[in-house]
RODO-2510 file (C-alpha; in nm, 4 decimals, decimal comma):
residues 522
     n   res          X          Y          Z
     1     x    -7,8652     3,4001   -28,9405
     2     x    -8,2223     3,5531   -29,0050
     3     x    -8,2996     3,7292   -28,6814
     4     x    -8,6692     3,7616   -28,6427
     5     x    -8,8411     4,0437   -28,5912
     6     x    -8,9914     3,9070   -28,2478
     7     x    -8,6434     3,9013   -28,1163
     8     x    -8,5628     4,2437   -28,2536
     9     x    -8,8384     4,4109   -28,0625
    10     x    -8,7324     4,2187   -27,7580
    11     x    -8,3559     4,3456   -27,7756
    12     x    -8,4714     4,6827   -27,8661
    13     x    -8,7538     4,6746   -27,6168
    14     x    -8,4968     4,5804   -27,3356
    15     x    -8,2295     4,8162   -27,4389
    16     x    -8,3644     5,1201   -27,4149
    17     x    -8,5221     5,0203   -27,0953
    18     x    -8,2303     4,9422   -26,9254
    19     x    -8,0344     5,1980   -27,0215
    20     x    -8,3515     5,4279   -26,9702
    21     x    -8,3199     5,3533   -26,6517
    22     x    -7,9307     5,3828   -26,5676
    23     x    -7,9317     5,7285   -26,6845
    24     x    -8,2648     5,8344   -26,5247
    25     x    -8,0851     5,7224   -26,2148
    26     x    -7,8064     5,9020   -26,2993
    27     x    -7,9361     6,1889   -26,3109
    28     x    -8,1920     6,1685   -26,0764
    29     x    -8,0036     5,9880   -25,7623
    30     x    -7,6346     6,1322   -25,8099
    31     x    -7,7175     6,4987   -25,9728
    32     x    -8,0843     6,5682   -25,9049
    33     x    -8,1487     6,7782   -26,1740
    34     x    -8,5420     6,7924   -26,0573
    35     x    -8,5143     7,0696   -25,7907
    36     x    -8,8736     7,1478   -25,6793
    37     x    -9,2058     7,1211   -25,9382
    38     x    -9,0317     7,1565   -26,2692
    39     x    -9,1729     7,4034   -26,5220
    40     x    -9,3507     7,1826   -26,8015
    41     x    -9,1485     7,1483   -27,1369
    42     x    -9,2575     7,2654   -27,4619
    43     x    -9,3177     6,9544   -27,6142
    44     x    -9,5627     6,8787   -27,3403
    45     x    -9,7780     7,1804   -27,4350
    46     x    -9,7533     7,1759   -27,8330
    47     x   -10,1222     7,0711   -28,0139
    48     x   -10,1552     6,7209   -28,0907
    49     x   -10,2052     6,4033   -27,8861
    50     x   -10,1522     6,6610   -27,5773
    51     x   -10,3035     6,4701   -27,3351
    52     x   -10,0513     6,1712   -27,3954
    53     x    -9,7744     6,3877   -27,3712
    54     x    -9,9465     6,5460   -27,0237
    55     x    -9,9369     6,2206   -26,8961
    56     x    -9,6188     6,0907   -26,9980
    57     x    -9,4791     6,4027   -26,7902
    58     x    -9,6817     6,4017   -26,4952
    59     x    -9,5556     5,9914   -26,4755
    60     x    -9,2082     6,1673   -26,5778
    61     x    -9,2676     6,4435   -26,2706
    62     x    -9,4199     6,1007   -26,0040
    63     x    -9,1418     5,9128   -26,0857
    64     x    -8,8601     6,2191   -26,0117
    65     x    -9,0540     6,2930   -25,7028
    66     x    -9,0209     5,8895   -25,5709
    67     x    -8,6262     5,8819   -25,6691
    68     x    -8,5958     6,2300   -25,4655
    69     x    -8,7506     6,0770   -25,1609
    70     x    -8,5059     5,7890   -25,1316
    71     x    -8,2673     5,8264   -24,8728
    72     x    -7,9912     5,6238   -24,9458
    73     x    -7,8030     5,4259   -24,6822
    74     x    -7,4875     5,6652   -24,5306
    75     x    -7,1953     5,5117   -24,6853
    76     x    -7,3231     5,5099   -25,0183
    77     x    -7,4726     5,8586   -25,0064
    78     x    -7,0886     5,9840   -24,9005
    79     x    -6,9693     5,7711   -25,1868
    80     x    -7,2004     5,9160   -25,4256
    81     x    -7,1028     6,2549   -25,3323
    82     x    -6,7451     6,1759   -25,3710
    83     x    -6,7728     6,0646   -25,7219
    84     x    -7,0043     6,3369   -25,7894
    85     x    -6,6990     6,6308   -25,7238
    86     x    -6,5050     6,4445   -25,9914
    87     x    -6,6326     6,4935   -26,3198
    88     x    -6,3895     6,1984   -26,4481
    89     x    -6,5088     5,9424   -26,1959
    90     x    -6,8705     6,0112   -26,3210
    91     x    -6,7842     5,8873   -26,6562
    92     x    -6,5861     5,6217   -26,5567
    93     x    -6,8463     5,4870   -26,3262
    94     x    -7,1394     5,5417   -26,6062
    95     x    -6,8897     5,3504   -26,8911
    96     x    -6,8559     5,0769   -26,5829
    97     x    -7,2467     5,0528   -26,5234
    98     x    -7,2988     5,0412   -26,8714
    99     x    -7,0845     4,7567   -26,9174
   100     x    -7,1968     4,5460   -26,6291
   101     x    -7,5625     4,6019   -26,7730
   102     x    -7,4913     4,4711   -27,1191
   103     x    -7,2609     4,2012   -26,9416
   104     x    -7,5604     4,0698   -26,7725
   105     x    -7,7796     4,1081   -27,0782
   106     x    -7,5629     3,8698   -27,3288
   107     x    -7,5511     3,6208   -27,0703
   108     x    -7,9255     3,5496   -27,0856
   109     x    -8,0110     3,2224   -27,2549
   110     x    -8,1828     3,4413   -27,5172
   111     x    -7,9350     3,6315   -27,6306
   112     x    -7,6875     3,3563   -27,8430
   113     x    -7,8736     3,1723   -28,1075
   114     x    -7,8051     2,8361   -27,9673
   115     x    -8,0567     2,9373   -27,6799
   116     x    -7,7907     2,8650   -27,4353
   117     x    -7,6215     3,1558   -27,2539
   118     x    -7,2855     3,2998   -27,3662
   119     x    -6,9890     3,2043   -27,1081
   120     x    -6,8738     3,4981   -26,8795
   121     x    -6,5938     3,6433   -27,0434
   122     x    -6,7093     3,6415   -27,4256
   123     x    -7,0287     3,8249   -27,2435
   124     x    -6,8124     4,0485   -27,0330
   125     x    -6,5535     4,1128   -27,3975
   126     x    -6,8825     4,1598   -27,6469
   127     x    -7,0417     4,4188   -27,3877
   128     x    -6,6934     4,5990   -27,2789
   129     x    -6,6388     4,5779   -27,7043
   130     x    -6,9748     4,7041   -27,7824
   131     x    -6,9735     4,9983   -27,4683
   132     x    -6,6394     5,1057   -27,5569
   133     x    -6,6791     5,1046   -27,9867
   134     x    -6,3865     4,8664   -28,0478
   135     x    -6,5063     4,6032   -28,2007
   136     x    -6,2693     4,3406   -28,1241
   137     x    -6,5464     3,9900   -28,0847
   138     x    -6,4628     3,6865   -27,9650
   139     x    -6,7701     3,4992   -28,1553
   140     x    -6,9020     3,5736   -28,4792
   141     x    -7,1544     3,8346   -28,4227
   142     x    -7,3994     3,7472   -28,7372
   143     x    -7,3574     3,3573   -28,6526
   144     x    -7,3403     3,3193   -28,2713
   145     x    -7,5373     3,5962   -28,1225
   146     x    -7,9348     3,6142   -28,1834
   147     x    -8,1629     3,8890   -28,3189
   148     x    -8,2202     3,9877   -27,9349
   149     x    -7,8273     3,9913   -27,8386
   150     x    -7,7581     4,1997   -28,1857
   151     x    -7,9891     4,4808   -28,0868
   152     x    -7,8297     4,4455   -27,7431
   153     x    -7,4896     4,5482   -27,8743
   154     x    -7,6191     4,7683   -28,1288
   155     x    -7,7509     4,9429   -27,8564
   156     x    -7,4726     4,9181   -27,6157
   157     x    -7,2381     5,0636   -27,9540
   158     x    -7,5169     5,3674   -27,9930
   159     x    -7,4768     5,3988   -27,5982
   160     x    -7,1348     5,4406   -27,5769
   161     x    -7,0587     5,6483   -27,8806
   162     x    -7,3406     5,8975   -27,7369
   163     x    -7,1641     5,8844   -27,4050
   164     x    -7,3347     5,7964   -27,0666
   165     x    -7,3378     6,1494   -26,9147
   166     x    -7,4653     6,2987   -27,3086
   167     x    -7,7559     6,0248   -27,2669
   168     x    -7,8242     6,1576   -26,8612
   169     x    -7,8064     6,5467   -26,9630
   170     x    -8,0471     6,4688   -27,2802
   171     x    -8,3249     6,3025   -27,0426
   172     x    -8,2541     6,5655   -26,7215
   173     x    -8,3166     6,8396   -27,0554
   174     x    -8,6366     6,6130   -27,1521
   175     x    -8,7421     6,6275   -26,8160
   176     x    -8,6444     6,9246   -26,6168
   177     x    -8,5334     7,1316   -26,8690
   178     x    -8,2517     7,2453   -26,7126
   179     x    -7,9281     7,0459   -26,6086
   180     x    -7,7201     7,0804   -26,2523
   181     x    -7,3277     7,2038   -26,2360
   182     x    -7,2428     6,8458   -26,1686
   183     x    -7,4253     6,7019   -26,4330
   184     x    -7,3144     6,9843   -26,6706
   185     x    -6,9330     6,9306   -26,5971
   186     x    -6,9375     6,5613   -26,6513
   187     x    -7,0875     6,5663   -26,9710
   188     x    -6,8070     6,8424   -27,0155
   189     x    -6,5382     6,6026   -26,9638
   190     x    -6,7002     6,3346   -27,1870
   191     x    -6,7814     6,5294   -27,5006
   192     x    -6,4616     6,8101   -27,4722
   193     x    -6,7000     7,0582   -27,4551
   194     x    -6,5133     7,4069   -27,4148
   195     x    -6,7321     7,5957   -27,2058
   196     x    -6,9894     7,5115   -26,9300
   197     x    -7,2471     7,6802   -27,0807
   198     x    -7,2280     7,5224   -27,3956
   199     x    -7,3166     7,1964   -27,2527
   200     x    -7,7187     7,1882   -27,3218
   201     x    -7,6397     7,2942   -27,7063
   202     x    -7,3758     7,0127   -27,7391
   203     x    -7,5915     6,7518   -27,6077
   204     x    -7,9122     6,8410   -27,8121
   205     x    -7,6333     6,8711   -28,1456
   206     x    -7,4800     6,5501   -28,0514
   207     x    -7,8187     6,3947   -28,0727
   208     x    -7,9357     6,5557   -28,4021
   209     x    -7,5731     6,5081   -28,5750
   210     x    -7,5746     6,1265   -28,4621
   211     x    -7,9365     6,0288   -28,5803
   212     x    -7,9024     6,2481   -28,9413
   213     x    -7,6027     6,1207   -29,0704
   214     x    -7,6749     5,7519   -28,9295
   215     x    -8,0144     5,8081   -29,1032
   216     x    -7,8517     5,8821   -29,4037
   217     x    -7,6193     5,5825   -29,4534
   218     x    -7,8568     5,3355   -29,3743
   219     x    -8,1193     5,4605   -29,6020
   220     x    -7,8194     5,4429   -29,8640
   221     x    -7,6784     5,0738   -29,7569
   222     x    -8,0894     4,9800   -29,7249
   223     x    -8,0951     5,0523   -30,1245
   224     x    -7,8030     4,8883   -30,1678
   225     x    -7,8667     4,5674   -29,9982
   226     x    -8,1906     4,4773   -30,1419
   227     x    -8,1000     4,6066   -30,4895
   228     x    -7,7530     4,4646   -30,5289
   229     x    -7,7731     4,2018   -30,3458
   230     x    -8,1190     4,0543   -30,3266
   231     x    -8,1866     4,1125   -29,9409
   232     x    -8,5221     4,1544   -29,8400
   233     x    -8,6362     4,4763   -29,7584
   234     x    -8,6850     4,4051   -29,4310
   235     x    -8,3555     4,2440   -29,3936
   236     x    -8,1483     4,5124   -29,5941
   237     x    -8,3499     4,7784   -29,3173
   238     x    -8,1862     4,5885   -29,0752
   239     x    -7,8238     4,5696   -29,2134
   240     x    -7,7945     4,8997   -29,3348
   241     x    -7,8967     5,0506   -28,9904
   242     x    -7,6434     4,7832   -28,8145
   243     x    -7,3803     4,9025   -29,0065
   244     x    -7,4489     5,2584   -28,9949
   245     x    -7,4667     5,2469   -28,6660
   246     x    -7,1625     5,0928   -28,6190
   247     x    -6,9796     5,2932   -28,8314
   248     x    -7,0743     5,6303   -28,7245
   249     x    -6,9442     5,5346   -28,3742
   250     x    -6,6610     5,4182   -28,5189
   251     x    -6,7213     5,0325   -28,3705
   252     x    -6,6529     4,8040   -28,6485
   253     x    -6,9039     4,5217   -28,5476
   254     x    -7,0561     4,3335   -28,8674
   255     x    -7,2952     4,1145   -28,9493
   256     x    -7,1057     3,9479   -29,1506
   257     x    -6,8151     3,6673   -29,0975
   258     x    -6,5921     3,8169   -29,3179
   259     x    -6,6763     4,2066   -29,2514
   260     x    -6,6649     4,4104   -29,5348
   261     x    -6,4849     4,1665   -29,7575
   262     x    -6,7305     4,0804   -29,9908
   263     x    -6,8050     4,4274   -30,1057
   264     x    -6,3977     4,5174   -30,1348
   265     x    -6,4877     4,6453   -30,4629
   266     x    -6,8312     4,8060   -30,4175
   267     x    -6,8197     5,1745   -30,3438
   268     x    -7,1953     5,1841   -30,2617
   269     x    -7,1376     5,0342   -29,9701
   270     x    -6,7597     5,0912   -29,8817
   271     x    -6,7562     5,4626   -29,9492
   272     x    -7,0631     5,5426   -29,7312
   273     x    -6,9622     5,3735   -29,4527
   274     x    -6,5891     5,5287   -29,4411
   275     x    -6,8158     5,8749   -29,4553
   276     x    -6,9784     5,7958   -29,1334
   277     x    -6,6414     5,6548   -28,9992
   278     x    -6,4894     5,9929   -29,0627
   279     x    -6,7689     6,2291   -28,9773
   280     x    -6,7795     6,0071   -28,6594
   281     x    -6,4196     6,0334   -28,5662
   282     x    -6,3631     6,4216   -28,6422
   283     x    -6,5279     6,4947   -28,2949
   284     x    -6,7945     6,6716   -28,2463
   285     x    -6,6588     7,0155   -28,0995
   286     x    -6,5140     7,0211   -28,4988
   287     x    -6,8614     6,9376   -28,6400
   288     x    -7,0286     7,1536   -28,4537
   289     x    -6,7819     7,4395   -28,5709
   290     x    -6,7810     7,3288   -28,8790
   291     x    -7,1768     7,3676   -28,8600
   292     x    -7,1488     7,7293   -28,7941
   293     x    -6,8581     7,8591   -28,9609
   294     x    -6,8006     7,6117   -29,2701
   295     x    -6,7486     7,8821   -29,5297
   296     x    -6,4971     8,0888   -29,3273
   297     x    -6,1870     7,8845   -29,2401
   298     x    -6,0313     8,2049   -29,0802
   299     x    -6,2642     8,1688   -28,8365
   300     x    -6,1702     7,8125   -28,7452
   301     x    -6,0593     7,7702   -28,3993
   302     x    -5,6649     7,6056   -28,3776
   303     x    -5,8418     7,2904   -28,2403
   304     x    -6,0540     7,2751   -28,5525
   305     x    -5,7752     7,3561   -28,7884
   306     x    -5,5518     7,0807   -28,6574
   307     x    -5,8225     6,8333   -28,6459
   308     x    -5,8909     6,8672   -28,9876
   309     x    -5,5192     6,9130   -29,1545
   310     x    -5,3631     6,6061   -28,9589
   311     x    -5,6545     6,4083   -29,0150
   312     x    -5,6432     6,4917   -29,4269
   313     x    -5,2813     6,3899   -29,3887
   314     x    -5,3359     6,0881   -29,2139
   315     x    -5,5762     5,9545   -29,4387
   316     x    -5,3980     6,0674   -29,7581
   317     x    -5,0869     5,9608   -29,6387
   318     x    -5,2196     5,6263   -29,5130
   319     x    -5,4081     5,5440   -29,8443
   320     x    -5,0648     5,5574   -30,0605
   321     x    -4,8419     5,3865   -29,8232
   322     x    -5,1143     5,0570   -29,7525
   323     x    -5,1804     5,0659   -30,1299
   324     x    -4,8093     5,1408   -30,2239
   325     x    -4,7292     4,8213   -29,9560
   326     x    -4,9981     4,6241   -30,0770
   327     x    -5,0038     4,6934   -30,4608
   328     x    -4,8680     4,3526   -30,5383
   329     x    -4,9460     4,1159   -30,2822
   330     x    -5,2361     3,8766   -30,4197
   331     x    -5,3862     3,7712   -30,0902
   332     x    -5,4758     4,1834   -30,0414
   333     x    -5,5017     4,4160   -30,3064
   334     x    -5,3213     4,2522   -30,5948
   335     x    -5,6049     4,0306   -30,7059
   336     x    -5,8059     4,3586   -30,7907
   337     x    -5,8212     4,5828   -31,0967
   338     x    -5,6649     4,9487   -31,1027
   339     x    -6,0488     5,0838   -30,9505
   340     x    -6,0983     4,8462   -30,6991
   341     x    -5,7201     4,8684   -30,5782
   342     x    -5,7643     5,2839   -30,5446
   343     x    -6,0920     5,1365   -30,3333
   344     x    -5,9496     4,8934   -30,1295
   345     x    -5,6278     5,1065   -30,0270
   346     x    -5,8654     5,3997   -29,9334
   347     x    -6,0744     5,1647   -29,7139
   348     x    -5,8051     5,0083   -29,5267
   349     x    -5,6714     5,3617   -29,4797
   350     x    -5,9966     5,4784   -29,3350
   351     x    -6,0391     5,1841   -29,0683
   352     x    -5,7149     5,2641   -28,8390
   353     x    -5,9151     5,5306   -28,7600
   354     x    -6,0912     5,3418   -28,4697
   355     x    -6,3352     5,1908   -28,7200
   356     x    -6,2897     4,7821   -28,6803
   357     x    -6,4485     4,7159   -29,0736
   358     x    -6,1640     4,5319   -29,3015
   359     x    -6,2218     4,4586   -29,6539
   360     x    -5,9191     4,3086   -29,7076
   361     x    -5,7445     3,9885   -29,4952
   362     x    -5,5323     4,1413   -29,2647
   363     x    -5,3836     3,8300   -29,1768
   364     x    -5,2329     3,8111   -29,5244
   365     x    -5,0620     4,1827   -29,5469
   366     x    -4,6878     4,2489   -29,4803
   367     x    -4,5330     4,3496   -29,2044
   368     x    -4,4819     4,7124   -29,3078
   369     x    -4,8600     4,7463   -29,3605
   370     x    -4,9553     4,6338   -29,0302
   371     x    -4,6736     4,8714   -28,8626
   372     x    -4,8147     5,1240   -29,0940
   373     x    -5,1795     5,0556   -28,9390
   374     x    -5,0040     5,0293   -28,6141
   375     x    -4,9421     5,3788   -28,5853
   376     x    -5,2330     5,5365   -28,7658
   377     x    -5,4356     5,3108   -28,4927
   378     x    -5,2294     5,4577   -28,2067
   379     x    -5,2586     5,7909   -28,3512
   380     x    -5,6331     5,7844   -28,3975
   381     x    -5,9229     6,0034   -28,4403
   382     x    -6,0126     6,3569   -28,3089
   383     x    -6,1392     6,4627   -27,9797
   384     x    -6,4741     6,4408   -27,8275
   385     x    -6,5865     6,2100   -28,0723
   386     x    -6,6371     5,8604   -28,1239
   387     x    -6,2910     5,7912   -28,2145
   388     x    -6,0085     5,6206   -27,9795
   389     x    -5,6180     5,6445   -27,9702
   390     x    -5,4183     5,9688   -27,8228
   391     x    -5,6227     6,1204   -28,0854
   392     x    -5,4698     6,3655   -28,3386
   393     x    -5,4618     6,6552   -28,1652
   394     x    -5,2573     6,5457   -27,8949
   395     x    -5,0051     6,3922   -28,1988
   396     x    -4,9601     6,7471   -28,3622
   397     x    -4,9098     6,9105   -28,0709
   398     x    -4,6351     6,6856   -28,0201
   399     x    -4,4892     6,7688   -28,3328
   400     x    -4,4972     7,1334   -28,2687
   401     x    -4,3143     7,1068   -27,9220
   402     x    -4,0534     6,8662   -28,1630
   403     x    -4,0107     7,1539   -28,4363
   404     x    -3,9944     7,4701   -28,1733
   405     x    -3,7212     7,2379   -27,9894
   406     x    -3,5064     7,2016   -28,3055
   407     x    -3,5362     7,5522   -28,4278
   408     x    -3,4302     7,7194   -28,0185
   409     x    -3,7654     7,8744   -27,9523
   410     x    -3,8148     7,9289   -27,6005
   411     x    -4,2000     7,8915   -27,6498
   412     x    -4,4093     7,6593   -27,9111
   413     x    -4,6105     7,8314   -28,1619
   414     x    -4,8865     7,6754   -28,3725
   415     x    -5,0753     7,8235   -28,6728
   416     x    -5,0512     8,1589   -28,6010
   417     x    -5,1002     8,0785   -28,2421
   418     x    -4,8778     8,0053   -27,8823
   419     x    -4,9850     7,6951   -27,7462
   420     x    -4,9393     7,7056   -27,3348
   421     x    -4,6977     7,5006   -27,1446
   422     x    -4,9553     7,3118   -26,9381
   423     x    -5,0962     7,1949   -27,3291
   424     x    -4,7905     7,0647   -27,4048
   425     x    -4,7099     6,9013   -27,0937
   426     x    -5,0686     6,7260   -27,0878
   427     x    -4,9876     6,5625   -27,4677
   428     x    -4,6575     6,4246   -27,3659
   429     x    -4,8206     6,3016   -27,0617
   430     x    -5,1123     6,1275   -27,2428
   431     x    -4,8711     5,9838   -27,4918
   432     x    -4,6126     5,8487   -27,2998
   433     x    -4,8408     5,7231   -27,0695
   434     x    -5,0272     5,5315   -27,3815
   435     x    -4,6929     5,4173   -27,5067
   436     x    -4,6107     5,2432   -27,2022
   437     x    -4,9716     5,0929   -27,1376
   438     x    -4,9069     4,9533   -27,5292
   439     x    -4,5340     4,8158   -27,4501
   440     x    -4,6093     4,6230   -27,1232
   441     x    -4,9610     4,4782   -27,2474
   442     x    -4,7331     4,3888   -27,5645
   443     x    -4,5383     4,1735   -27,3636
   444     x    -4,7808     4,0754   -27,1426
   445     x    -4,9272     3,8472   -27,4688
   446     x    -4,6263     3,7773   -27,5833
   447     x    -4,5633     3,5863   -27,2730
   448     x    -4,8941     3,4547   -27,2225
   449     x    -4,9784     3,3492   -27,5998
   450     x    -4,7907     3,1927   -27,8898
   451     x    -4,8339     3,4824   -28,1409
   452     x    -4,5497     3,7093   -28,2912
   453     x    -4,4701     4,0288   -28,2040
   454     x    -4,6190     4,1810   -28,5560
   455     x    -4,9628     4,0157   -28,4235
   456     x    -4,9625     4,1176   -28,0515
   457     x    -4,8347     4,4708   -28,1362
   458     x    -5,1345     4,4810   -28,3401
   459     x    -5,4314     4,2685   -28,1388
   460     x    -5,3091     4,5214   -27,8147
   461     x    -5,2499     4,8548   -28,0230
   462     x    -5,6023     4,8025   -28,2143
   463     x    -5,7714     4,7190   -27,8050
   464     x    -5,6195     5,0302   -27,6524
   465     x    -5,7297     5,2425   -27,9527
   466     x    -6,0581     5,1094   -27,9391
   467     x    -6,0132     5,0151   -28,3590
   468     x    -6,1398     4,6537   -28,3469
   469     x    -5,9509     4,5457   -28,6446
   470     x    -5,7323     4,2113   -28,5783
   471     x    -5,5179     3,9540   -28,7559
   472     x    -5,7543     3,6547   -28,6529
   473     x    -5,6031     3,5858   -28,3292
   474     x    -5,8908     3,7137   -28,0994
   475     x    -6,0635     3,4352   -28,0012
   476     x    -5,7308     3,2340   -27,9595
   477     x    -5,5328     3,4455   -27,6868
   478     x    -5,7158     3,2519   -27,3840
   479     x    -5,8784     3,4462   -27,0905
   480     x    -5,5883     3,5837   -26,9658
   481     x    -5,5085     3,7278   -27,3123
   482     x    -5,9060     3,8128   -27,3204
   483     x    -5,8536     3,9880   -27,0163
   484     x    -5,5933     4,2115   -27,0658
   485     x    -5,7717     4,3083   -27,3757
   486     x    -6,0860     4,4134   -27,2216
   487     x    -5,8521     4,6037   -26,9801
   488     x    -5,7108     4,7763   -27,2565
   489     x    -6,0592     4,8284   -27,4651
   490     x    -6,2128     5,0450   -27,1236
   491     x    -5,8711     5,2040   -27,0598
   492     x    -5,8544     5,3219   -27,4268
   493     x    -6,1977     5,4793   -27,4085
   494     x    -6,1745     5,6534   -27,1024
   495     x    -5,7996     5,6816   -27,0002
   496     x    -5,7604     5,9856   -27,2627
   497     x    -6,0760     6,1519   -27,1632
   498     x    -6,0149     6,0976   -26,7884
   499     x    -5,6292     6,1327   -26,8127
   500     x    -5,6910     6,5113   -26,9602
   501     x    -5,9763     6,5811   -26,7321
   502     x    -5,7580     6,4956   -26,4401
   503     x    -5,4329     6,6866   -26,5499
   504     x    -5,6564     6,9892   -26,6139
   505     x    -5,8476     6,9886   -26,2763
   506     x    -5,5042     6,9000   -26,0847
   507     x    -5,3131     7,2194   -26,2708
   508     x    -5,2398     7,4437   -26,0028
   509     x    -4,9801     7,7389   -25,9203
   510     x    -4,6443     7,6890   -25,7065
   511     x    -4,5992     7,9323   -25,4302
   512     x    -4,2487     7,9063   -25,4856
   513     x    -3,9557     7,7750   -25,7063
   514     x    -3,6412     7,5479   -25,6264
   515     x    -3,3088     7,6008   -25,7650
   516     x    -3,2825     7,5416   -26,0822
   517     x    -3,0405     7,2922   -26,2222
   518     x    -2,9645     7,1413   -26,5552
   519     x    -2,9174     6,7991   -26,6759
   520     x    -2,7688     6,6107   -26,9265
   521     x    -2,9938     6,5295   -27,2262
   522     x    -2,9293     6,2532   -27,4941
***
């Protein structure tokens, strides 16, 4: 499907205006970050075209003043302030707006390219898909949506890898300059930022790290699509930035049918997208350290240092067993040469990640490769990124409260470091809690669908770990199948972040101690 450029313009036109919008309200309505005549940015006052940028802010300054006059009705102003003391709620409820937005979008007439609007629930599972960076479809994205609905979920993916309360702290920055407490600690909670006060540098890095290194691998998949494969320039533009896109924020929507299965053996365009998927799913707390300090690894912080070891192992470790499992089977990797085998393994490594692409059938694999991806998927990526899964912080620290166990340490130790108890209990929490979310959604479909075990393990672990990659069986569980997947897409996304937030905010100290009595264990 050629999308034209008329119906690019329209998606993109429409995107950022509605989304414009939702955060403007955000963070106009619930945190009021305007607080009297704000003080006039720099970039209002810097030579050239100055009197555009004058009055783009005094329309900027008009509008905050309007919002701030609005007295909303009493119920809804008590509600608002409820959700605003609960820096978890506020990203739940911007995730949830976004969703319903792009819901409503995809159902317009001019979003599919039949010219006939997309039923309710394949709207509701692209958006909640798109929002949340699975990547899980229900139609063919390249064949079934138009030019209009493809900007429409590339923008919903670039929305919800930048995070709702990132996108309302950037425009209360653009605007005021300056960002309220409330504002401040729910972007907090969404991007893992440490500290408070770190929360205006975060947001402006999460911005410049996103557009430079999606920048980068389109320009590189641009080349590589017109030159390699005879795309027009305009088109290659187009698919490189798609993909780029998608891959930074670890999505896994394509343009194509077959994803990334045509170019198994091309590293021009397999290689630079896994380097977006892992720069993506590091987290951004680890680029941003990585930023300052990338020369002196004894200044890492533990976070950092586990981040990065776990998720060398994991991908080392992932790319010999899948190619190991794989080596010989002719409907995956034994059809290839020695090159392209080394390629593929890597690749299919990479995407468990949270990433969606395949360039291999993973219908065809064996059953040890898809437990394999099973629990790299479940494992995931890093925190305060882009990535999904209990991520692999939460997985080492696991470990580590494992290996203190067996050796009789009364406390848990880690790199050179004591981890505290309340850590430790908030990983076993988050895990067993993401276990059991897995197991009863697993037999959820395998009472409501025909498929094995192997392939609902794998449709429901790749959902809750917002991956996106699938065995095929996506568009054939039926709604209530579709529904418990959409369930599991938003929970994914926002049950670790708000799950941690919450355990952290409810930690509190006992004013006294029961007896103390011991159980049996195993």
């Amino acid at each position: 499907m050629d999308s034209t450029w008329g119906q690019l313009l329209l998606g993109l036109a429409t995107i950022v205006g509605f989304f414009a919008a939702v955060a403007a309200g955000v963070a106009l309505l619930i945190w009021a970050p305007l607080v009297g005549p704000p003080k006039a940015p720099r970039w209002v006052t810097q030579q050239g075209g100055a009197a555009l940028r004058r009055w783009v802010w005094r329309l900027a300054v008009q509008a905050g003043e309007r919002l701030q006059g609005v007295q909303l009705p009493a119920p809804v102003a008590r509600w608002a302030g409820q959700v605003g003391r609960h820096p978890a709620r506020l990203v739940v409820l911007g995730f949830a707006v976004a969703v319903v937005v792009g819901w409503g979008l995809l159902m317009l007439p001019v979003a599919t390219e039949a010219g006939r609007g997309a039923g309710a629930v394949t709207a509701l599972f692209t958006a909640t898909s798109a929002v949340c960076v699975t990547g899980l479809v229900i139609e063919d994205t390249g064949s079934y949506w138009s030019g209009f609905g493809e900007v429409i979920i590339l923008g919903l993916i670039q929305i919800g890898g930048f995070g709702i309360m990132t996108l309302a702290s950037l425009l209360g920055l653009l605007v005021a300059g300056r960002l309220r407490m409330r504002l401040q600690l729910g972007t907090q909670t969404e991007t893992k930022t440490m500290g408070v006060g770190d929360v205006r540098q975060v947001v402006l890095g999460v911005l410049r790290i996103s557009l430079v290194v999606e920048a980068v691998v389109a320009v590189v998949l641009t080349w590589r699509f017109a030159e390699g494969y005879g795309e027009s320039w305009g088109r290659a533009a187009y698919l490189g930035l798609f993909h780029a896109v998608s891959a930074f924020n670890n999505a896994g929507f394509g343009l194509y049918a077959d994803s990334l299965m045509r170019f198994v053996g091309d590293p021009l365009i397999c290689l630079p997208i896994c380097a977006a998927i892992i720069i993506g799913g590091i987290g951004f707390p680890v680029l941003f350290e990585l930023r300052r300090a990338l020369r002196t690894p004894r200044k890492w912080s533990l976070h950092t240092k586990i981040t990065l070891g776990v998720t060398g192992f994991l991908l080392g470790g992932g790319w010999l067993l899948i190619t190991w499992a794989e080596w010989a089977n002719t409907a995956t990797l034994g059809r290839l040469g020695f090159g392209e085998k080394l390629l593929a393994g890597f690749t299919t490594a990479v995407m468990p990640r949270t990433a969606g692409f395949n360039s291999v059938d993973l219908a065809q694999m064996h059953d040890v490769t898809l437990l394999i991806n099973d629990v790299l998927m479940f494992i995931g990526g890093g925190s305060g990124g882009t990535a999904g899964g209990i991520k692999v912080t939460t997985f080492a620290l696991l470990g580590f409260v494992i290996l203190a166990e067996m050796r009789g340490e009364p406390s848990v130790h880690a790199l050179g470091r004591r981890l505290p108890a309340a850590v430790q209990r908030q990983a076993l929490t988050i895990a067993l809690l993401s276990v059991g979310l897995v197991m009863a959604s697993t037999l959820a479909m395998l009472a409501l669908t025909p498929f094995t075990l192997n392939q609902a393990l794998f449709e429901v672990t790749s959902a809750f770990a917002t991956v996106g990659m699938t065995t095929g069986i996506t568009a054939q569980v039926g709604t209530a199948g579709h529904v418990i997947l959409i369930a599991l897409m938003f929970i994914g996304r926002l049950g670790p972040i708000t799950a941690g937030a919450a355990l952290a905010l409810r930690e509190r100290t006992r004013r006294y101690e029961l007896p103390e009595e011991r159980t049996i264990v195993g």
